[in-house]
PDB file of N, CA, C and O in Angstrom:
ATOM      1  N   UNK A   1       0.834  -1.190   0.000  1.00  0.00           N
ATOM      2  CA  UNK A   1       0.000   0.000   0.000  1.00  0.00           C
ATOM      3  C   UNK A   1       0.873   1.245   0.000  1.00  0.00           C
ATOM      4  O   UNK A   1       1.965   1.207   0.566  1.00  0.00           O
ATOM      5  N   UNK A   2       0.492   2.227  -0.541  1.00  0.00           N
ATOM      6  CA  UNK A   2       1.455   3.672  -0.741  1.00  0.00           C
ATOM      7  C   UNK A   2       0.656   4.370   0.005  1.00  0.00           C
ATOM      8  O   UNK A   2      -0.561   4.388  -0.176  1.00  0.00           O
ATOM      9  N   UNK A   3       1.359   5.130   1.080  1.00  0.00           N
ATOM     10  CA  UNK A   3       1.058   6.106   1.625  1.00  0.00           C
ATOM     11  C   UNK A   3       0.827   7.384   0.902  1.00  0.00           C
ATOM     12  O   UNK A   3      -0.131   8.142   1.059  1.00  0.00           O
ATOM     13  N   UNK A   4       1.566   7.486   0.303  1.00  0.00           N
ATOM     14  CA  UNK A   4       2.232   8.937  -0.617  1.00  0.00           C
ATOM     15  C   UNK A   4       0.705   9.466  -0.884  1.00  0.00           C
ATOM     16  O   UNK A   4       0.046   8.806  -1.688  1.00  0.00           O
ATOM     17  N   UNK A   5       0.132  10.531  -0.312  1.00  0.00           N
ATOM     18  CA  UNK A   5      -0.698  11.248  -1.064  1.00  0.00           C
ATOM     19  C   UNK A   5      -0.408  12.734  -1.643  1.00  0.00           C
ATOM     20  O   UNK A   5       0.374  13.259  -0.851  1.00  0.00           O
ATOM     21  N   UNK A   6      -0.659  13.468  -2.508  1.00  0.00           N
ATOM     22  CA  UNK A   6      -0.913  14.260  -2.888  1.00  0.00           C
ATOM     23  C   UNK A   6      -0.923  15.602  -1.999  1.00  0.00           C
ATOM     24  O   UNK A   6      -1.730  15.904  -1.120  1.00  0.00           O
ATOM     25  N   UNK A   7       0.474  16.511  -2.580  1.00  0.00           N
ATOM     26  CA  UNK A   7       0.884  17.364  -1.273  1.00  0.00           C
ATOM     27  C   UNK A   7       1.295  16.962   0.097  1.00  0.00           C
ATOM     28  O   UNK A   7       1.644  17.683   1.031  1.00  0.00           O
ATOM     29  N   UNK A   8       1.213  15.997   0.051  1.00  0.00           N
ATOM     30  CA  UNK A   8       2.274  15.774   1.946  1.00  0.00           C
ATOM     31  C   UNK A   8       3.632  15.902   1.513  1.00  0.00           C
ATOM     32  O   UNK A   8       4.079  15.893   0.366  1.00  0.00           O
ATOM     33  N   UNK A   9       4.375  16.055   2.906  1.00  0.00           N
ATOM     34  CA  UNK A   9       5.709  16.011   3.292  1.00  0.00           C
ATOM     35  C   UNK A   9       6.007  14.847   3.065  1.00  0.00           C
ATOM     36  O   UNK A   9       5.287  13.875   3.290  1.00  0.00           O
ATOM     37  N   UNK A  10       7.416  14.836   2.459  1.00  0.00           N
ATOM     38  CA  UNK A  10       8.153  13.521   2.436  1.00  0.00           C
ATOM     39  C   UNK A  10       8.120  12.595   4.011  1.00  0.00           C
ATOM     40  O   UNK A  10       8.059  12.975   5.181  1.00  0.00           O
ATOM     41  N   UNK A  11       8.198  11.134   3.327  1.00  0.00           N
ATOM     42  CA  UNK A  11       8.819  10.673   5.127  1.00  0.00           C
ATOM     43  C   UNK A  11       9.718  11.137   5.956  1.00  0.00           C
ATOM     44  O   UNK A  11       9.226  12.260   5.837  1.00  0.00           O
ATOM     45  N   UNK A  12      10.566  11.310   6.674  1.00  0.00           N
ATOM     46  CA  UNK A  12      11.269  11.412   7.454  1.00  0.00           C
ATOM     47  C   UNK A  12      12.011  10.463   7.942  1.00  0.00           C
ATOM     48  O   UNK A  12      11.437   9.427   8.278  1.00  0.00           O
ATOM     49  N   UNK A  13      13.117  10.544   8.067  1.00  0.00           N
ATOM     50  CA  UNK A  13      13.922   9.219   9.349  1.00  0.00           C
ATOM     51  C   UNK A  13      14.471  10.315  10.209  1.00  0.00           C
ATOM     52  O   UNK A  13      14.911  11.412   9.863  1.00  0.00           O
ATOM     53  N   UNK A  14      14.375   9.892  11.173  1.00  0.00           N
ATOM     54  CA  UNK A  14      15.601  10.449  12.529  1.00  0.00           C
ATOM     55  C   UNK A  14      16.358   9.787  13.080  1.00  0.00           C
ATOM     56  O   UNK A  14      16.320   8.804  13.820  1.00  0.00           O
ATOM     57  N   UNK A  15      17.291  10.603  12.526  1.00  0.00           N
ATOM     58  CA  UNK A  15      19.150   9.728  13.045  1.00  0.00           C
ATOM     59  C   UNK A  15      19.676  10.915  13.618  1.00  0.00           C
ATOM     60  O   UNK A  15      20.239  11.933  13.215  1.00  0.00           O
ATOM     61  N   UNK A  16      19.207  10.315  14.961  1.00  0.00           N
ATOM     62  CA  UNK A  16      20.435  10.821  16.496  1.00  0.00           C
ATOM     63  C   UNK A  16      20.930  10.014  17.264  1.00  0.00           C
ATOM     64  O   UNK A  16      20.578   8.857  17.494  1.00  0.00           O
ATOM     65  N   UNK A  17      21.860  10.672  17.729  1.00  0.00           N
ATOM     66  CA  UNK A  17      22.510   9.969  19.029  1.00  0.00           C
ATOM     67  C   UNK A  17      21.595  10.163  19.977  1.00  0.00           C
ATOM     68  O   UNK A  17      21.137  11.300  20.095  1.00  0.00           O
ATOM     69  N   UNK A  18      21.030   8.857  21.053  1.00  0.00           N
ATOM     70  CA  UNK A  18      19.951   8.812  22.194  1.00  0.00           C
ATOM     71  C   UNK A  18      21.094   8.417  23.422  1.00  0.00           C
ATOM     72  O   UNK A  18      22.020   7.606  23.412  1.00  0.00           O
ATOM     73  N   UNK A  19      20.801   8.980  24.052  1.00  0.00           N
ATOM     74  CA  UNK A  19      20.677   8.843  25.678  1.00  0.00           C
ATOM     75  C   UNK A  19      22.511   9.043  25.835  1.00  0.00           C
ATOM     76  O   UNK A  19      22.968  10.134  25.495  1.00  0.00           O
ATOM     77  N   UNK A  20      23.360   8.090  26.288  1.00  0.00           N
ATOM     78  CA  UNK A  20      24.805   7.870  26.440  1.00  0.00           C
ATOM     79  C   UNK A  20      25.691   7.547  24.989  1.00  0.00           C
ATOM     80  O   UNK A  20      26.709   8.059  24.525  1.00  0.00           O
ATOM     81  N   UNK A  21      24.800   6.457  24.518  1.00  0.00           N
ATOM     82  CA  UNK A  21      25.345   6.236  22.794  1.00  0.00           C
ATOM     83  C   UNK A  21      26.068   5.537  23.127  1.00  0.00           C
ATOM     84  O   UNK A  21      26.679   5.136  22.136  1.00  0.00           O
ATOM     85  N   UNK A  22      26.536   4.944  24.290  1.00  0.00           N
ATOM     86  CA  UNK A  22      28.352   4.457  24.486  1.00  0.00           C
ATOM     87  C   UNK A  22      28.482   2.737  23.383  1.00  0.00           C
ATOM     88  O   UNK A  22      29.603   2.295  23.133  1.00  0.00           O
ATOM     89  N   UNK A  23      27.289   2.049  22.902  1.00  0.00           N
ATOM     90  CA  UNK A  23      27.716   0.917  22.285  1.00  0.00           C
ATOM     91  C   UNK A  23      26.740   1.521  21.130  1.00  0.00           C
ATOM     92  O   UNK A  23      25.510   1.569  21.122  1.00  0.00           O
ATOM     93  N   UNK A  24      27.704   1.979  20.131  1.00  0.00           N
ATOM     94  CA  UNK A  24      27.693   2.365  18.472  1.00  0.00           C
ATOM     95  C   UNK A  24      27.658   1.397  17.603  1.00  0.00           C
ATOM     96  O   UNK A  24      28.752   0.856  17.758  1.00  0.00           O
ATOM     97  N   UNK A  25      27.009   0.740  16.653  1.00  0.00           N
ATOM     98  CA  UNK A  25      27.415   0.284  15.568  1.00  0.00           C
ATOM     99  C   UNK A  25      28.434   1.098  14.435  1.00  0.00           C
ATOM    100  O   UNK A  25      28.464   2.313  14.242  1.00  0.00           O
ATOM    101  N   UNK A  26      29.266   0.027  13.743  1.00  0.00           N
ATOM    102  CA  UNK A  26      30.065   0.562  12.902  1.00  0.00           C
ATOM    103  C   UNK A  26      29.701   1.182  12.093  1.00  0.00           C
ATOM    104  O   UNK A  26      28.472   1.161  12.148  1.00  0.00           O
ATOM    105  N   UNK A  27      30.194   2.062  10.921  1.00  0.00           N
ATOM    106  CA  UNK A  27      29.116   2.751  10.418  1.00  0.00           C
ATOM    107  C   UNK A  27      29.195   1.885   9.371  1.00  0.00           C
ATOM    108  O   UNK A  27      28.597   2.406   8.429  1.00  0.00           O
ATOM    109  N   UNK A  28      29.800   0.419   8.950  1.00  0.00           N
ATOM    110  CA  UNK A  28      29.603  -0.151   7.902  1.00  0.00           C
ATOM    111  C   UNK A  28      28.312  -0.998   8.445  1.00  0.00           C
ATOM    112  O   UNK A  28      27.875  -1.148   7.304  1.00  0.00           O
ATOM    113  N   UNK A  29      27.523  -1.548   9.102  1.00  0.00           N
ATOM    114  CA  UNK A  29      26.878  -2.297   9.923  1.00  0.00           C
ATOM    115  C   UNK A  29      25.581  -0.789   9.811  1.00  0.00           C
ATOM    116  O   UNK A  29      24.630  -1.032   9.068  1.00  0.00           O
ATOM    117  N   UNK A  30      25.575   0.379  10.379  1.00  0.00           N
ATOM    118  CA  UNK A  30      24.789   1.079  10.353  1.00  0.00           C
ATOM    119  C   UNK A  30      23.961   1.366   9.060  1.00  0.00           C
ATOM    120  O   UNK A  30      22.763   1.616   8.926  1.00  0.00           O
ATOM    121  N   UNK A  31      25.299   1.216   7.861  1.00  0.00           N
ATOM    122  CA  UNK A  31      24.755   1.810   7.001  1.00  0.00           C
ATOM    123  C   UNK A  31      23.428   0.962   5.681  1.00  0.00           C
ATOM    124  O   UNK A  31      22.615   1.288   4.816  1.00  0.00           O
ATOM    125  N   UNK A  32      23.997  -0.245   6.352  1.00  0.00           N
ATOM    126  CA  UNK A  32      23.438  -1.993   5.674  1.00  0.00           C
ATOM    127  C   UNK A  32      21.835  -1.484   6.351  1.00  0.00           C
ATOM    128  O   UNK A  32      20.817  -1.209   5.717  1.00  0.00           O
ATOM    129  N   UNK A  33      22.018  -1.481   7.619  1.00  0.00           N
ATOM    130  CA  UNK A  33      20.733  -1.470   7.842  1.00  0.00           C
ATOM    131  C   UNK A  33      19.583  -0.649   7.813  1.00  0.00           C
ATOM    132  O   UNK A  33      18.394  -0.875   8.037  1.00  0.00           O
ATOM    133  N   UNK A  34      20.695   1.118   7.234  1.00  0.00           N
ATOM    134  CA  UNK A  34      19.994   2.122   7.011  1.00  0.00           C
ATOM    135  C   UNK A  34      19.570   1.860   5.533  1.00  0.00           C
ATOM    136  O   UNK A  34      18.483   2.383   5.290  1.00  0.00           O
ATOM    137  N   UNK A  35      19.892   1.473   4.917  1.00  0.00           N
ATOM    138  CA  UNK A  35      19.991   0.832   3.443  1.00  0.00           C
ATOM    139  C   UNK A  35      18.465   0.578   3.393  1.00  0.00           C
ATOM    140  O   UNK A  35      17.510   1.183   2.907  1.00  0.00           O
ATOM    141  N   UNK A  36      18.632  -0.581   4.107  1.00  0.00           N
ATOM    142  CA  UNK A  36      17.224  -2.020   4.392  1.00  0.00           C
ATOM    143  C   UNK A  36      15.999  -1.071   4.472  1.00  0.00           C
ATOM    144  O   UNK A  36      14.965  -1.075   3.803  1.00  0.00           O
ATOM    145  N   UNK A  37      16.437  -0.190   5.558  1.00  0.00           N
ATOM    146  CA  UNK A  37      15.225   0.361   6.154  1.00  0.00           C
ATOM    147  C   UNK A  37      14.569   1.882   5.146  1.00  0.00           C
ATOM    148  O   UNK A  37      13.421   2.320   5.078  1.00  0.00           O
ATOM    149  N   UNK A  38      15.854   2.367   4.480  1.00  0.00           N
ATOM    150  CA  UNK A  38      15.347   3.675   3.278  1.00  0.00           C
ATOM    151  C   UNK A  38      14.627   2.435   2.185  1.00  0.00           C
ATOM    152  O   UNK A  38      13.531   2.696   1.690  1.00  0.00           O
ATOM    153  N   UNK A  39      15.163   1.388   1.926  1.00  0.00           N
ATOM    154  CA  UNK A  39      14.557   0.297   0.455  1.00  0.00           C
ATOM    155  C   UNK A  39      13.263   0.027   1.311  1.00  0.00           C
ATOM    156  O   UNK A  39      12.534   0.288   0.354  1.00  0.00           O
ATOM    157  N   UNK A  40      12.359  -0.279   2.314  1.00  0.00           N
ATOM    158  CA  UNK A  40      11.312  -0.504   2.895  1.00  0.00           C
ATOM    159  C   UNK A  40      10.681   0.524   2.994  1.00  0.00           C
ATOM    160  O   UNK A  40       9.481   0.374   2.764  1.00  0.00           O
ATOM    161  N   UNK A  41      11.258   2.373   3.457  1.00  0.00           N
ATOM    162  CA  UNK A  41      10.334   3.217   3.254  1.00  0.00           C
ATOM    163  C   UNK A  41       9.790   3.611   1.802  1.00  0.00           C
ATOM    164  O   UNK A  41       8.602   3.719   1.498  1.00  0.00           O
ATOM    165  N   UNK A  42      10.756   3.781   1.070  1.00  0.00           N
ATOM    166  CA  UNK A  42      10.719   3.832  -0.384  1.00  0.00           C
ATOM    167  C   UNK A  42       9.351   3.418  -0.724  1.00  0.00           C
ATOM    168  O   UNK A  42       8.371   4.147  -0.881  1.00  0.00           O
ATOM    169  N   UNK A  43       9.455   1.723  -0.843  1.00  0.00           N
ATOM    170  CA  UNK A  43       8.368   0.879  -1.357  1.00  0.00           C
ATOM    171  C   UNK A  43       7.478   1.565  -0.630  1.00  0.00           C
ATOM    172  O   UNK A  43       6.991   2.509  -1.253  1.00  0.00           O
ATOM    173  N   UNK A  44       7.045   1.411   0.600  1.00  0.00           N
ATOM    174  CA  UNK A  44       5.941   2.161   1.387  1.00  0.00           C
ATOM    175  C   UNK A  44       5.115   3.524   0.507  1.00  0.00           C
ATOM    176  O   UNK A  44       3.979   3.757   0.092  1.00  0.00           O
ATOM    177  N   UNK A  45       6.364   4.166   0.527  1.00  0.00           N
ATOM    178  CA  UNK A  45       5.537   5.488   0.377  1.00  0.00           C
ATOM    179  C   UNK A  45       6.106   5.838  -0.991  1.00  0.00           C
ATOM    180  O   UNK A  45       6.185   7.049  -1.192  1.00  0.00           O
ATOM    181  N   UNK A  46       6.474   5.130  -1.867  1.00  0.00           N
ATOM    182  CA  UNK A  46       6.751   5.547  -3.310  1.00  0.00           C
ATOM    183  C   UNK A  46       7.665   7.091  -3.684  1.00  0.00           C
ATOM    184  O   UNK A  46       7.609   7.908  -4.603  1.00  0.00           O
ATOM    185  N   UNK A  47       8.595   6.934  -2.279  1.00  0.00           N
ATOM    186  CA  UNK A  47       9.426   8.587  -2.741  1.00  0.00           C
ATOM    187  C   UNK A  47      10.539   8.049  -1.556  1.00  0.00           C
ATOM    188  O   UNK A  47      10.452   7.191  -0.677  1.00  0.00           O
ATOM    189  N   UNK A  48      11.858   9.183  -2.061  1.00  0.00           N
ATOM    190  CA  UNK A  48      12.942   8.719  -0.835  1.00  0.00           C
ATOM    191  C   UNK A  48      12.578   9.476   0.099  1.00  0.00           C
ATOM    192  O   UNK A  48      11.836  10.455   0.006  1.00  0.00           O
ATOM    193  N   UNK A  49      12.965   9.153   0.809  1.00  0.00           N
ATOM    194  CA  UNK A  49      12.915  10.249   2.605  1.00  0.00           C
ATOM    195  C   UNK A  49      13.996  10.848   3.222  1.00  0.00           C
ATOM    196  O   UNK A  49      15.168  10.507   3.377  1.00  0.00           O
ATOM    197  N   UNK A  50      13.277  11.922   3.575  1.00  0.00           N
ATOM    198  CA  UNK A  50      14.192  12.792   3.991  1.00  0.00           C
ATOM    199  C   UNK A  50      15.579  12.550   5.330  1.00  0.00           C
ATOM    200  O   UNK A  50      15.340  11.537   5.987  1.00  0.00           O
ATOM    201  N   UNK A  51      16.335  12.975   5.593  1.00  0.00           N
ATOM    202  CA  UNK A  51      17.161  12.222   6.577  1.00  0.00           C
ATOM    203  C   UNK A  51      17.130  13.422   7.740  1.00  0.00           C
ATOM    204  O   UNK A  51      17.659  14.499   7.467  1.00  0.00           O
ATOM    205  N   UNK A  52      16.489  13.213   9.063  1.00  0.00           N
ATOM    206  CA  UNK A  52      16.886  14.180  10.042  1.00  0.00           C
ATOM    207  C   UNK A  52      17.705  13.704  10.441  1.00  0.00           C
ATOM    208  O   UNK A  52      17.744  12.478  10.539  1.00  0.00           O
ATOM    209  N   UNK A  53      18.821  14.608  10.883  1.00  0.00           N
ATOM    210  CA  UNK A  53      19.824  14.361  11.639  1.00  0.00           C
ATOM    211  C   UNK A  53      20.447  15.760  12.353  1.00  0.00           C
ATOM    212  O   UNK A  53      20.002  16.907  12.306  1.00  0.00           O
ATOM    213  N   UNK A  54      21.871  15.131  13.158  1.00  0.00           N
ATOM    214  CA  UNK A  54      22.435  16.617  13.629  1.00  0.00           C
ATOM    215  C   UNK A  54      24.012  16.400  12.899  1.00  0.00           C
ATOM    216  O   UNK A  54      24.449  15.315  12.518  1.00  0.00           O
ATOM    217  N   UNK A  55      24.662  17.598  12.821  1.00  0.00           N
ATOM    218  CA  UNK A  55      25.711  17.663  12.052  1.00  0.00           C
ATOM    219  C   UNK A  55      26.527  16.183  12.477  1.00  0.00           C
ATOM    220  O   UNK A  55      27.012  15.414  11.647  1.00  0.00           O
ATOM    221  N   UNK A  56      26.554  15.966  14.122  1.00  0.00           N
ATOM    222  CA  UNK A  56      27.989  15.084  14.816  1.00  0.00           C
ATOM    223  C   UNK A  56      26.881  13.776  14.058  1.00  0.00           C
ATOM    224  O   UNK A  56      26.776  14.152  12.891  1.00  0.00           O
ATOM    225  N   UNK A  57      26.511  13.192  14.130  1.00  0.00           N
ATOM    226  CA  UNK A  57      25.704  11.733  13.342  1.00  0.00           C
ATOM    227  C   UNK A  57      26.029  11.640  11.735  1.00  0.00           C
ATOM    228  O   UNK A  57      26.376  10.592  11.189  1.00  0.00           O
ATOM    229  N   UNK A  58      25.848  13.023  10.992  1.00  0.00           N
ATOM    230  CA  UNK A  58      25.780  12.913   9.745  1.00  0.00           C
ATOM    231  C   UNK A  58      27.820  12.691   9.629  1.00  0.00           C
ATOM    232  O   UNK A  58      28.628  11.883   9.170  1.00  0.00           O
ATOM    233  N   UNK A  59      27.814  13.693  10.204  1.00  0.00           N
ATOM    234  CA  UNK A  59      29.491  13.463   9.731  1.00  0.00           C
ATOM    235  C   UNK A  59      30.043  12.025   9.636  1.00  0.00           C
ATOM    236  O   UNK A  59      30.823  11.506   8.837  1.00  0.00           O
ATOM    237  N   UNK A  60      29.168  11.395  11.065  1.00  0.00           N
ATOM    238  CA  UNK A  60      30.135  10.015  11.638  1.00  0.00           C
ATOM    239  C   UNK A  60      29.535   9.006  10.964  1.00  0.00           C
ATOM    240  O   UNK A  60      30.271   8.021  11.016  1.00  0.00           O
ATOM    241  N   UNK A  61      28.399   8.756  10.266  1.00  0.00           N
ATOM    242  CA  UNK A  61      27.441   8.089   9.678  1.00  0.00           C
ATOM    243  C   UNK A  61      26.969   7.941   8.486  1.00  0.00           C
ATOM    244  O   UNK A  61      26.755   6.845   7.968  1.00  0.00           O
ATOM    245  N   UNK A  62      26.790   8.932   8.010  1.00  0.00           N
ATOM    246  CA  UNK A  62      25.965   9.729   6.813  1.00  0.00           C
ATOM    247  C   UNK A  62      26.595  10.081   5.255  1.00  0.00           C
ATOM    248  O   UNK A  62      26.395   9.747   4.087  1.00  0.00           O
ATOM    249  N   UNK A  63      27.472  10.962   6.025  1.00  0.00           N
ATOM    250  CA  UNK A  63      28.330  11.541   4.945  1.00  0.00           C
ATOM    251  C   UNK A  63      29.935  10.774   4.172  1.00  0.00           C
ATOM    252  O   UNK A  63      30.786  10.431   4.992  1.00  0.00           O
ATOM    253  N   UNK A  64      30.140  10.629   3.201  1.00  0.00           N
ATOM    254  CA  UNK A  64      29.487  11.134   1.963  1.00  0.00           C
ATOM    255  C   UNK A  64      28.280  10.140   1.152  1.00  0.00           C
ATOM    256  O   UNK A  64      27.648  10.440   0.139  1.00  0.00           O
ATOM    257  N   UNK A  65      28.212   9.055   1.841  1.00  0.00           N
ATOM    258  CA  UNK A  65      27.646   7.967   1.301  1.00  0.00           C
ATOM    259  C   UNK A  65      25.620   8.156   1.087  1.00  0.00           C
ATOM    260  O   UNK A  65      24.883   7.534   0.322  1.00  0.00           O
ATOM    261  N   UNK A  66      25.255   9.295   2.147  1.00  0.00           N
ATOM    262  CA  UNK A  66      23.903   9.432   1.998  1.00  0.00           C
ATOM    263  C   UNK A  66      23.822  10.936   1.284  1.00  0.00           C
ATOM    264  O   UNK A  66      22.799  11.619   1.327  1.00  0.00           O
ATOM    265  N   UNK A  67      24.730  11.243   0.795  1.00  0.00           N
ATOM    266  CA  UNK A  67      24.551  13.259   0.734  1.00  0.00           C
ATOM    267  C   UNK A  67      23.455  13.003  -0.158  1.00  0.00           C
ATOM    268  O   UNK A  67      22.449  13.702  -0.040  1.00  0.00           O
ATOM    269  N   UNK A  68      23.514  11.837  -1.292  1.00  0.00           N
ATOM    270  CA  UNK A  68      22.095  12.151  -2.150  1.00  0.00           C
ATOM    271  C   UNK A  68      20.880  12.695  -1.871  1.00  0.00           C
ATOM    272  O   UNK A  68      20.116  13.418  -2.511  1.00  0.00           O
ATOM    273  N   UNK A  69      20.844  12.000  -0.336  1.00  0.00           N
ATOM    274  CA  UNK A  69      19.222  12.345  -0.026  1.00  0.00           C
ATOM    275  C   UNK A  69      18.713  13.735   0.648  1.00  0.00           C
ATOM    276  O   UNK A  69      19.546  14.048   1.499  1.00  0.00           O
ATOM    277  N   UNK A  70      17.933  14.440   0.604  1.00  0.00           N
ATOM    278  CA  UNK A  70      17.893  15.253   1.686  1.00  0.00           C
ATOM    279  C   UNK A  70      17.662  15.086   2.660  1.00  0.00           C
ATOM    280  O   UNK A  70      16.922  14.245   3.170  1.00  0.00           O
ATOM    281  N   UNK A  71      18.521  16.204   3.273  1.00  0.00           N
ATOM    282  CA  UNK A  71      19.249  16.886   4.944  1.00  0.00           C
ATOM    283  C   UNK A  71      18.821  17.416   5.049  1.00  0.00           C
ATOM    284  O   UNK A  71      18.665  18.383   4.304  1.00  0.00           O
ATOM    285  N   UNK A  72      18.036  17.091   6.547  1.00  0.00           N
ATOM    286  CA  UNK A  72      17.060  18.282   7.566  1.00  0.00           C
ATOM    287  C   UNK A  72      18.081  18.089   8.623  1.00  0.00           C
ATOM    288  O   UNK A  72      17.851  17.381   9.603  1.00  0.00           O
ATOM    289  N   UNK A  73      19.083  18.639   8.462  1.00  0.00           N
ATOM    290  CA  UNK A  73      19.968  19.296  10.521  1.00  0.00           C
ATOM    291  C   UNK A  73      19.000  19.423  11.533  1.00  0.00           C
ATOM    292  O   UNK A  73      17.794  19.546  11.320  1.00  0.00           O
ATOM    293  N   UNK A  74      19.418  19.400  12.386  1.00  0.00           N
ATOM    294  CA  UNK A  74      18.627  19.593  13.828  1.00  0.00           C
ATOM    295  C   UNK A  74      19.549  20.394  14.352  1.00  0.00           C
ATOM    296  O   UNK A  74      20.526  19.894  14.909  1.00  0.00           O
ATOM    297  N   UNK A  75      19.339  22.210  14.232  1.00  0.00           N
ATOM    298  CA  UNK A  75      20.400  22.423  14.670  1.00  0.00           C
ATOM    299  C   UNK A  75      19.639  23.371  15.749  1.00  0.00           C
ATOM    300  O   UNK A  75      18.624  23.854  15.246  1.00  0.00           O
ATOM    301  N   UNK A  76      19.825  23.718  16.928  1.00  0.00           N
ATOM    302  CA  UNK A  76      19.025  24.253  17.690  1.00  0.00           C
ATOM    303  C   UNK A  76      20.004  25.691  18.294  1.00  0.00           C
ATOM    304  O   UNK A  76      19.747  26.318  19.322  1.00  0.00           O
ATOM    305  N   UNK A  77      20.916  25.913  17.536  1.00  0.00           N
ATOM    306  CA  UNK A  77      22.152  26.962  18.349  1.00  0.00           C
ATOM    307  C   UNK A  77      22.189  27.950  17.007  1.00  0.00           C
ATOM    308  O   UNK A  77      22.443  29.152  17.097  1.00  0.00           O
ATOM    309  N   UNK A  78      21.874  27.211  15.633  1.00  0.00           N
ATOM    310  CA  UNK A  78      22.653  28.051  14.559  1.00  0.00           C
ATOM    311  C   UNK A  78      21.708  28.420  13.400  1.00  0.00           C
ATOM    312  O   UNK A  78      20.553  28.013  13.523  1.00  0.00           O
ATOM    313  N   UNK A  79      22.040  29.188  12.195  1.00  0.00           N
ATOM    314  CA  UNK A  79      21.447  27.951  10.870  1.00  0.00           C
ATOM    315  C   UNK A  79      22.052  27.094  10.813  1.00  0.00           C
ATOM    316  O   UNK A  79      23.194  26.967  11.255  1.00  0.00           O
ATOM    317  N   UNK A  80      20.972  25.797   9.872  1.00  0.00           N
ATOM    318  CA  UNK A  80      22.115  24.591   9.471  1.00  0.00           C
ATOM    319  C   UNK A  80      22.513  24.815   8.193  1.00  0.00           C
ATOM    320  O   UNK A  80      21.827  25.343   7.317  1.00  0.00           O
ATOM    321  N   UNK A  81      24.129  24.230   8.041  1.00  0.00           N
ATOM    322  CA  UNK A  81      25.084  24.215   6.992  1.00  0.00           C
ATOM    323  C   UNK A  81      25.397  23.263   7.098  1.00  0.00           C
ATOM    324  O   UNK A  81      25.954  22.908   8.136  1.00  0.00           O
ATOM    325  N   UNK A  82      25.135  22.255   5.870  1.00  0.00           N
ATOM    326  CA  UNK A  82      26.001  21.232   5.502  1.00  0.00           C
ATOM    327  C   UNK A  82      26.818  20.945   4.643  1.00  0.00           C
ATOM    328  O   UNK A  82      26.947  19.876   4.047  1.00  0.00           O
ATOM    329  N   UNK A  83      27.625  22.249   4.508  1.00  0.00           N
ATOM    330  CA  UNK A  83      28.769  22.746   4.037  1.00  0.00           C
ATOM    331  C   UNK A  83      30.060  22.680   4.396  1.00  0.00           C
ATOM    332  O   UNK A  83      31.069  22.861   3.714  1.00  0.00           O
ATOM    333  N   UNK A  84      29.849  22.206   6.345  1.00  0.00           N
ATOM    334  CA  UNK A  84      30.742  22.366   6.930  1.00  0.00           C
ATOM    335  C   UNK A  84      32.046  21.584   6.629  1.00  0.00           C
ATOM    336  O   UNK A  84      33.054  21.780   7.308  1.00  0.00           O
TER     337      UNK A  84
END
């Protein structure tokens, strides 16, 4: 079934660091399963989704391997630049 209707916002994912973070997956291991899970929203909702994140995740995670998709920063101090 497709969600996707007519004028909505893309999906969303949110990728942050929660609570302590202290046991990380690698980001080769992260990225397999971020993979899995963008190829499952996809089908869902018939469009890619957007990636929330904050700069320290995208750097350690993200970048350069997801820049395709769009970047929503969570930046709560600045504008966001993902230029940096």
């Amino acid at each position: 079934m497709k969600w996707r209707c007519h004028n909505q916002l893309p999906p969303a994912i949110d990728l942050e660091y929660v609570g302590n973070s202290k046991q990380r997956p690698s980001k080769e291991e992260f990225q397999t399963k971020l993979r899995e899970f963008i190829d499952i929203t996809i089908k869902e909702f018939g469009q890619d989704p957007m990636l929330y994140t904050t700069y320290n995740f995208y750097g350690d995670y993200l970048n350069p391997e997801f820049s395709s998709y769009e970047i929503w920063i969570r930046d709560i101090y600045s504008h966001p630049n993902t230029q940096r």
